[in-house]
C-alpha positions in Angstrom: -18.9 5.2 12.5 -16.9 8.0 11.7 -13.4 7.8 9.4 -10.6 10.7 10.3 -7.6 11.5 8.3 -6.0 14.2 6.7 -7.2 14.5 3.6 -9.0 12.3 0.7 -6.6 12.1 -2.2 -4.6 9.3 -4.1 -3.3 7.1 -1.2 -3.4 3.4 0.2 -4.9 5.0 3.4 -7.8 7.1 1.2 -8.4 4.2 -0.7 -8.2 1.6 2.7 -11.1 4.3 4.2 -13.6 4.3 0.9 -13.0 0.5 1.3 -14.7 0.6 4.7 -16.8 2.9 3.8 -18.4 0.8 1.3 -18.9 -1.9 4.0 -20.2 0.0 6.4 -22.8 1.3 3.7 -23.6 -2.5 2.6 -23.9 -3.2 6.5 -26.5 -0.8 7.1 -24.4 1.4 9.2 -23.6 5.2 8.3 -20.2 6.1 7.2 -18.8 9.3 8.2 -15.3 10.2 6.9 -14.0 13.4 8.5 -10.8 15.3 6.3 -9.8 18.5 4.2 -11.5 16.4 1.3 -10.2 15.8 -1.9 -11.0 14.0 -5.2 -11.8 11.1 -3.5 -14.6 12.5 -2.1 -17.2 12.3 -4.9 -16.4 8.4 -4.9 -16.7 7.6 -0.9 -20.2 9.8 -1.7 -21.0 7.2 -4.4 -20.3 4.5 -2.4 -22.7 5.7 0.5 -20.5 7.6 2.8 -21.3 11.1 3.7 -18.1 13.5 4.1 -17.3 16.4 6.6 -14.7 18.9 5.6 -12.5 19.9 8.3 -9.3 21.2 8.3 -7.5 17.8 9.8 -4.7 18.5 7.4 -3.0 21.1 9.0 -0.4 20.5 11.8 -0.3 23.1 14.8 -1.1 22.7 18.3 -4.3 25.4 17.7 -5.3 23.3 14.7 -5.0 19.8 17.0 -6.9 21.9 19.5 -9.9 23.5 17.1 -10.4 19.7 15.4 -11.0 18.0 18.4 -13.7 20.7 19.2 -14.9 20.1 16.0 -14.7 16.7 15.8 -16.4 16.4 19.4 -19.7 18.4 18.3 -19.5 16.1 15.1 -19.3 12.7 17.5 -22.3 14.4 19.9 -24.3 15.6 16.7 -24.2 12.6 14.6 -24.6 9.9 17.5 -21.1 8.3 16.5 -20.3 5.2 18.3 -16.7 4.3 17.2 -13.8 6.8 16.2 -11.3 5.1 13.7 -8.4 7.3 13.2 -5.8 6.6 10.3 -3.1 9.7 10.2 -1.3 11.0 13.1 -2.1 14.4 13.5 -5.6 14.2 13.1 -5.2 11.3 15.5 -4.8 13.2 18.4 -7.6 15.3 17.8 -10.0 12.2 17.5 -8.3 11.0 20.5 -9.4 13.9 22.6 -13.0 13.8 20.9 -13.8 10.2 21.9 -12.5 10.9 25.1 -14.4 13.6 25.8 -17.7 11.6 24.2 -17.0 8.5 25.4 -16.7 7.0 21.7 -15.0 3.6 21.2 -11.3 5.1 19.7 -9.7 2.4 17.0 -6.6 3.2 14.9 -4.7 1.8 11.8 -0.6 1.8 12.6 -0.4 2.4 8.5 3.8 2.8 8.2 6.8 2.0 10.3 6.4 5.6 11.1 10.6 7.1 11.6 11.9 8.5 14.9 14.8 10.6 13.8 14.4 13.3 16.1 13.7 13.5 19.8 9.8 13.1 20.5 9.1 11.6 16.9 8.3 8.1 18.8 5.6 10.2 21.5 4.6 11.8 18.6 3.6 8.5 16.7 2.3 6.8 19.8 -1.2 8.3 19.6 -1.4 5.5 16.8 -1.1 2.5 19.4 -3.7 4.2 21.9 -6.4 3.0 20.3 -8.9 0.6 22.6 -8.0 -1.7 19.3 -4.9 -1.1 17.4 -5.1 -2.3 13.4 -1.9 -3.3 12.2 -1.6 -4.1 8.9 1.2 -6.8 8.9 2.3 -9.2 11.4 5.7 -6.8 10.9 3.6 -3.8 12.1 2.4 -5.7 15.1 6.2 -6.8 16.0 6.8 -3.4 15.7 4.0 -1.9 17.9 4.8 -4.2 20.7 8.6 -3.4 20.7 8.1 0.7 20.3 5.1 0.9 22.3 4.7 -1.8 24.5 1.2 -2.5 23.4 -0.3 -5.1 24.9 -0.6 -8.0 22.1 -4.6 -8.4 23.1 -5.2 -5.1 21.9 -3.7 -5.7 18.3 -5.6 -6.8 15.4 -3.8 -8.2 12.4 -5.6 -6.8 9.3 -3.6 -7.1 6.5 -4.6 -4.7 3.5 -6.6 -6.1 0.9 -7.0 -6.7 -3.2 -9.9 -6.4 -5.0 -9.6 -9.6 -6.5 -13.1 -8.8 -9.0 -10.5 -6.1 -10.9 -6.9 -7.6 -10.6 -7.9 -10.4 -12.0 -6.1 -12.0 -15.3 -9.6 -13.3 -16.7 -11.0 -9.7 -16.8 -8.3 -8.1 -18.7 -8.7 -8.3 -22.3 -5.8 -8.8 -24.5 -6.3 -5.3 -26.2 -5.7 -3.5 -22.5 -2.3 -5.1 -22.6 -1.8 -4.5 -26.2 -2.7 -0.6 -25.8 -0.3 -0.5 -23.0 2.6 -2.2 -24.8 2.3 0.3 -27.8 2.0 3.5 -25.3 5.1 2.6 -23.6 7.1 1.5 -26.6 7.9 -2.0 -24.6 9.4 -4.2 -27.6 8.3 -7.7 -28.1 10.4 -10.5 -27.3 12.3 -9.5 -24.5 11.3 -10.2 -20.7 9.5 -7.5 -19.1 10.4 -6.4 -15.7 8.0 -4.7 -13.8 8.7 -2.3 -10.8 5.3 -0.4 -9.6 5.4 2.4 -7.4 6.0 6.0 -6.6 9.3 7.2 -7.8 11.2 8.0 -4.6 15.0 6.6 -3.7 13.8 4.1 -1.0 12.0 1.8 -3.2 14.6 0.9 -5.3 14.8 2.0 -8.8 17.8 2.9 -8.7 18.7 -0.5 -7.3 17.3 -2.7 -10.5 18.8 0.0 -13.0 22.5 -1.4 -11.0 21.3 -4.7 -11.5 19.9 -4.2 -15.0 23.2 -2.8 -15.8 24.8 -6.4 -15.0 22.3 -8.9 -17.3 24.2 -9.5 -21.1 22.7 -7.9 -23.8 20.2 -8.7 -25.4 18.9 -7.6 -21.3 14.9 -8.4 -20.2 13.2 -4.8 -21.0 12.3 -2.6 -17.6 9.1 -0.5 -17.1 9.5 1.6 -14.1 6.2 2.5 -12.9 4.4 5.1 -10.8 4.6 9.1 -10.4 7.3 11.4 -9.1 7.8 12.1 -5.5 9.1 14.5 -4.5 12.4 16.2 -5.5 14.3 15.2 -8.5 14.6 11.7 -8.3 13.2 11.3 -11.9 15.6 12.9 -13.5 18.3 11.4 -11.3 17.2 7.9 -12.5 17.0 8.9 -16.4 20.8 9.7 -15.8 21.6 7.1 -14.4 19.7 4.8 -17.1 22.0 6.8 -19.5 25.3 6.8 -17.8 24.6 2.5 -17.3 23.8 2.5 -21.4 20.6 1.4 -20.1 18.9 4.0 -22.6 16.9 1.3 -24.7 16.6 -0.9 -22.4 14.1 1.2 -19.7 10.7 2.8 -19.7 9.6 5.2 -17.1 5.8 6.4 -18.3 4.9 7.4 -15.0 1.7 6.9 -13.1 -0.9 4.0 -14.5 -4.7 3.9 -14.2 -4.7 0.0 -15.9 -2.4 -2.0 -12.9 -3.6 -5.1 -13.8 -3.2 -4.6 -17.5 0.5 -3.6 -17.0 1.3 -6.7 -14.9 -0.1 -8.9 -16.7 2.3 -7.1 -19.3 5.0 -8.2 -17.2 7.5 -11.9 -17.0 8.3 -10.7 -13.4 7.0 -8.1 -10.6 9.7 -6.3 -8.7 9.7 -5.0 -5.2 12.8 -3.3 -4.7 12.4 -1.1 -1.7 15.5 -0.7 0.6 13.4 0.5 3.7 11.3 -2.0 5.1 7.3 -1.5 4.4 4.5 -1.8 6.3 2.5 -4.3 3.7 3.2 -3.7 0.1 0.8 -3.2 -1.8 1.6 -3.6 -5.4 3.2 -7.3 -3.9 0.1 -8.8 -3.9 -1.7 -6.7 -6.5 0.8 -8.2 -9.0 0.5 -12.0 -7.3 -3.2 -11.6 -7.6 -2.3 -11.3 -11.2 -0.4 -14.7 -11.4 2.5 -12.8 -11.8 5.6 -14.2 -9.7 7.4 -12.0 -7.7 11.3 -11.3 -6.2 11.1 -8.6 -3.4 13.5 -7.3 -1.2 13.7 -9.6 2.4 12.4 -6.8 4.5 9.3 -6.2 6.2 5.8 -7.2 5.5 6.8 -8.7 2.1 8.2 -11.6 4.1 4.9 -12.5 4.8 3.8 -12.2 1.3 6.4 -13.9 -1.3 7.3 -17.2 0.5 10.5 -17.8 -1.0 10.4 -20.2 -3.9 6.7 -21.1 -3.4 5.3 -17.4 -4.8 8.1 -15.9 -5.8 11.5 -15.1 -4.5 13.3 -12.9 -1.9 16.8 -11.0 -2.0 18.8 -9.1 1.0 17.9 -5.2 0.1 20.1 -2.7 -1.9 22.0 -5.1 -3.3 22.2 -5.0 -7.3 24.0 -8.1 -7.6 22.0 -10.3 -5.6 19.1 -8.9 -7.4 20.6 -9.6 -11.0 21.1 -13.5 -10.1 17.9 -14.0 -8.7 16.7 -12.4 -12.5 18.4 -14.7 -14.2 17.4 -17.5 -12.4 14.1 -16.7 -12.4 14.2 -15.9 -16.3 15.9 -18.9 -16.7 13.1 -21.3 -15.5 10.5 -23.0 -18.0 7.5 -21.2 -18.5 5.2 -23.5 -17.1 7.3 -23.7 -13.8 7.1 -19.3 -13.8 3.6 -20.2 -14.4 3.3 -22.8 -11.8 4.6 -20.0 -9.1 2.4 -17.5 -10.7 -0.6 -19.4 -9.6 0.3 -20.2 -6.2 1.1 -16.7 -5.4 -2.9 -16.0 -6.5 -4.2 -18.6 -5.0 -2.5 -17.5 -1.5 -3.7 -13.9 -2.3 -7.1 -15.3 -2.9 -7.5 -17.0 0.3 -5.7 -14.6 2.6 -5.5 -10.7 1.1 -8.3 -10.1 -0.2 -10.2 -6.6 0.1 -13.5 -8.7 1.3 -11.7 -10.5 3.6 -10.1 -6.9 5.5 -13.7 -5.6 4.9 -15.0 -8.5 7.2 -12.3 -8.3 9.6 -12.3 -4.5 9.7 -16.2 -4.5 11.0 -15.5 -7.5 13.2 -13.8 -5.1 15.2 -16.2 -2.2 15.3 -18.8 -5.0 16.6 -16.7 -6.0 19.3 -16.2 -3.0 20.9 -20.0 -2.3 20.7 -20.6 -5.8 21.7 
């Protein structure tokens, strides 16, 4: 079974491929993972895989052209029966090498992938051409059918997983949360509002410093959470915090090895994202932590935080909306937050689980070698 994507670095993707990795190894199959590699690598190697450095990372036509050669004498060499492909350059490279083999080709659809310029949408196609098609959201598997016209029998719904063994409130010990709380300066008393992920304009900081702006003081305390992207943004949102005299009242301490620690830090998990995503992540991550949840009502998350059940949805962009549903959710008993909390876990438990996309991930390998 061989794995191909760009590179093996911090990523839902990298981490979705060790993930199967590890499966495959526990199955008694061999794991191949084809990228430019990464310091991810060491870890799939731990976990039974066996990586081949290519250079699928860069994008030309002679690069597309030289890793499907390579990639073809890898599939012959190795014996490789089934071709996943997760990124869409490399994609098309592993598309012409299981062609040319006669390997079984899967993909993942990963994003809702944009079409702003003329070709984009050919371009991402080579993500719905696999003999099976992964798509990790109902949302994503809407979306295939209307861009691509994939047939639906084609399309496996896998949504992405959470390894429910670490984000897990019995297996963090008070001190983790404690250490975090004093790192971070987050005061005690105050709600804590917690908004995890990479610090880029589409998923919404900015939005909750708006809405922050419009709770009374004495306002719950907000802990923005991930790494830069890109650009400026940062700095952009430290402005604003300042310019809303929303100086006290924020933390931004970047990027987080201890998620479950920090959530369970947390009254409420924010998803703020103004662009639809593909799954969301951190959603469940923080439900799997009996943490209850308001996202924005967009994309996979509708799926995921069932409104009032486990947790609580709001139209996108929209600060005020977002401020109410705050309040109101602040403004419940803490046995009734706690009541939502535990639904939301129970529901990742039974459906989201990294075991469970594991189990369903090799399900379809099998059938195609049935």
């Amino acid at each position: 079974m061989l794995q191909v994507l760009p590179a093996l670095n911090a990523g839902g993707v990298e981490r979705g491929t060790l993930e199967i990795a590890s499966a495959l190894a526990e199955a008694g199959f061999r794991p191949l993972v084809a990228s430019a590699g990464g310091r991810l690598v060491p870890g799939l190697e731990r976990l039974g895989g066996q990586h081949v450095s290519l250079p699928l990372d860069r994008k030309s036509p002679a690069a597309l052209v030289r890793n499907a050669a390579a990639l073809e004498r890898l599939v012959r060499a190795e014996g490789v029966r089934v071709v996943h492909a997760r990124s869409r350059f490399p994609a098309w490279s592993a598309l012409l090498a299981a062609r040319r083999t006669g390997a079984r080709f899967v993909t993942t659809y990963h994003g809702t992938y944009n079409e702003g310029f003329p070709g984009k949408r050919f371009y991402n196609s080579v993500m719905a051409r696999g003999e099976r098609v992964i798509a990790i959201s109902r949302f994503i598997a809407e979306l295939i059918q209307a861009r691509h016209g994939t047939d639906a029998a084609r399309i496996r719904v896998i949504p992405r997983g959470v390894d429910i063994g670490t984000f897990d409130p019995a297996a963090v010990p008070p001190e983790r949360v404690a250490t975090l709380r004093a790192a971070w300066g987050v005061p005690e008393g105050r709600p804590v509002l917690l908004l995890a992920g990479r610090l880029t304009r589409w998923k919404g900081q900015g939005v909750l410093l708006e809405a922050l702006a419009r709770l009374p003081a004495p306002r719950p305390f907000a802990l923005l959470l991930g790494e830069a992207g890109r650009g400026a943004f940062a700095e952009d949102l430290r402005r604003q915090a300042e310019s809303l005299g929303l100086a006290g009242d924020v933390a931004m301490p970047g990027h987080s090895d201890d998620l479950p620690a920090a959530f369970l830090l947390a009254d409420l998990a924010l998803h703020c994202s103004t662009d639809a995503e593909a799954f969301g992540r951190t959603i469940v991550e923080a439900q799997a932590m009996a943490r209850p949840v308001i996202a924005a009502d967009l994309g996979a998350p509708r799926e995921t935080v069932r409104e009032g059940e486990t947790g609580w949805r709001v139209p996108p962009a929209d600060p005020a909306a977002l401020a109410a549903a705050i309040t109101r959710a602040l403004a419940l008993p803490a046995a009734e937050r706690a009541a939502i909390g535990r639904r939301a876990q129970a529901m990742v438990r039974a459906e989201y689980t990294t075991a469970a996309m594991q189990r369903a991930t090799l399900a379809v390998y099998r059938e195609l070698l049935a």
